[in-house]
N, C-alpha and C positions, 0 to 999 in steps of 0.2 A: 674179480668183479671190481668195477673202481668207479667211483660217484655216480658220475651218468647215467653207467649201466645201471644203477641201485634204481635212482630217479625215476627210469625208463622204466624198470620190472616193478615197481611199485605202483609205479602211474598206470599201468595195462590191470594192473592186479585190483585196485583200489575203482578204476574210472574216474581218477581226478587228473586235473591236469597235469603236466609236468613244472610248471610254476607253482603250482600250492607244492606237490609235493617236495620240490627243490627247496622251498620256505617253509616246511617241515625239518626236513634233512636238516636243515642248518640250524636252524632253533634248537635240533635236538645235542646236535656237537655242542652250541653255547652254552645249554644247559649242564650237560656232565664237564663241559671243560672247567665251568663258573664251581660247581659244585666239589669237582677234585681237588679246584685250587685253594677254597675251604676246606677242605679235607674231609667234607661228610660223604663223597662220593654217590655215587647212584647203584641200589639195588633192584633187578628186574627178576622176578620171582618165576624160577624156570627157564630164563633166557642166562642170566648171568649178573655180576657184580664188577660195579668201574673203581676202583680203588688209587690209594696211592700206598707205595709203599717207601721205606726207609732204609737205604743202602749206607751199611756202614764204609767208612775208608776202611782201605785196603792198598794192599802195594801188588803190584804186577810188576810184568816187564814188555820193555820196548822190543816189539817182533825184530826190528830193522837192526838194530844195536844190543839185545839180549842183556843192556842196563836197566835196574831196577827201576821203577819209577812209583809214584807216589799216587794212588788215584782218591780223591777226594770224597768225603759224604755226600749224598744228594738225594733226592726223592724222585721217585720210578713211578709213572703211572702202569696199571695193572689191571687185566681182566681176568675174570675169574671163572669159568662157566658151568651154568647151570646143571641143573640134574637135567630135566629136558634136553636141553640143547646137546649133552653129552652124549645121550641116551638115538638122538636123531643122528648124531655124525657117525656114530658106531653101525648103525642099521644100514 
């Protein structure tokens, strides 16, 4: 499913339009993006947790060339999902 589709199944689900809820949608990405990038992330009780996470460097290797190469620290966003939602994708 990818944007639209979301938009559209919400909009039939809800009876709002598809402009409010496309201005939903997006409010709600600004909010966990603003919030990640603080690193307090967003927890949804039952759905899941938006986190970041802290990836140590580490060295790997070049597929192409089988030369080692060096991959840098950096921070990973991360979902984490809920007891519910775990509980729904199993059934």
């Amino acid at each position: 499913m990818n944007r639209k589709e979301l938009v559209d199944e919400i909009s039939d689900m809800t009876e709002q339009s598809k402009s409010t809820v496309e201005s939903f949608v997006s409010s709600f990405i600004d909010v966990v993006s603003k919030n990640m990038k603080k690193k307090d992330g967003v927890r949804l009780v039952g759905f899941g947790t938006f986190s970041v996470a802290k990836r140590k460097a580490r060295s790997g290797r070049n597929p192409q060339t089988g030369a080692e190469i060096k991959i840098p620290a950096r921070k990973a966003p991360v979902f984490k999902a809920g007891a519910l939602l775990r509980k729904a994708v199993e059934k």
